[in-house]
C-alpha positions in Angstrom: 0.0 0.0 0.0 1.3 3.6 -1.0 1.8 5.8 1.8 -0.3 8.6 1.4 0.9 12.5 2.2 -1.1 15.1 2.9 0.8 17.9 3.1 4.4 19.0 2.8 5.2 22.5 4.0 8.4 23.9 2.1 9.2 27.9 1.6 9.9 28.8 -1.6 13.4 30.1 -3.0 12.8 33.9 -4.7 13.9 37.4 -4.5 11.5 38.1 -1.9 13.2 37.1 2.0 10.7 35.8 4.1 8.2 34.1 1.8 5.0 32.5 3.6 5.5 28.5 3.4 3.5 26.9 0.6 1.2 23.9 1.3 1.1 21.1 -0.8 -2.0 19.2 -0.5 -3.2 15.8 -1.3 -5.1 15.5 -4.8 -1.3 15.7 -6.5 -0.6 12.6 -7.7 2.8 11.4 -7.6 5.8 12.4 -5.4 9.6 11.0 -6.8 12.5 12.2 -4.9 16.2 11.5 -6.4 18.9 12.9 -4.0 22.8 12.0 -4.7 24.4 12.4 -2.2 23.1 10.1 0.1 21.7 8.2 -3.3 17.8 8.0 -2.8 15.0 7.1 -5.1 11.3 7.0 -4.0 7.7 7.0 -5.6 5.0 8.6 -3.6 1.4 10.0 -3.8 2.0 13.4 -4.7 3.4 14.5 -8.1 6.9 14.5 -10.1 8.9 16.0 -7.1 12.9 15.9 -7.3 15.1 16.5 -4.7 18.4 18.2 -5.6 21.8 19.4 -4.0 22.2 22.3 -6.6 24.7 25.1 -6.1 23.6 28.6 -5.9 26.3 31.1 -6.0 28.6 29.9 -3.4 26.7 28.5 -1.2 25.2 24.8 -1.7 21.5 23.9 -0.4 18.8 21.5 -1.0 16.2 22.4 -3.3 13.0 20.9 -4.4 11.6 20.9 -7.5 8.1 20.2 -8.0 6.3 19.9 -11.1 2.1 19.3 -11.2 0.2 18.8 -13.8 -2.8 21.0 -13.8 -5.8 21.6 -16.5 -2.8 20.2 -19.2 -0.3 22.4 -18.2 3.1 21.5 -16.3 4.0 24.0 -13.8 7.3 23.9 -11.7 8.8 25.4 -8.1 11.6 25.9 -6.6 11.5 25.3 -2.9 14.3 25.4 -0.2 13.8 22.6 2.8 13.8 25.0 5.6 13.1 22.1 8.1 15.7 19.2 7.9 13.6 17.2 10.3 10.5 17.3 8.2 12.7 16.6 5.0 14.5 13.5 6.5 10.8 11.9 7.6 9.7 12.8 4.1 13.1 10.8 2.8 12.0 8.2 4.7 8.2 7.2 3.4 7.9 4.5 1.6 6.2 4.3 -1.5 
């Protein structure tokens, strides 16, 4: 059975500091993380999210990408994973 996720709260990377967290909420349908370093790979019930270690300037942090499909079109975020707890039990879900 598919572990089911109702919400993932992530704040979103942008030229504005102190953006309010964005909600994701259940009625996405896929969620697939890919991290590489450590090397992780999981299918959930939300939709086509990746998990990456991208370099920003100098400084290195993990982002998010999420991409939903909605009324046909493909729309995409950038999030940073402010909570490192939440992210790590998220990592952990099994698909």
């Amino acid at each position: 059975m598919s572990a089911i996720v109702e919400s993932i709260n992530l704040t979103p990377i942008g030229a504005i500091d102190g953006a309010l967290p964005v909600k994701l909420t259940r009625g996405i349908k896929t969620l697939h993380i890919e991290s590489r370093n450590p090397p992780v790979k999981n299918n959930l019930p939300l939709d086509a999210v990746k998990l990456h270690d991208d370099a920003f300037g100098i400084e290195r942090i993990p982002v998010v990408r999420l991409s939903a499909e909605q009324g046909g079109a493909w729309m995409e975020w950038t999030f940073k994973a402010d909570d490192k707890e939440a992210l790590q039990n998220l990592l952990m879900i099994q698909g």
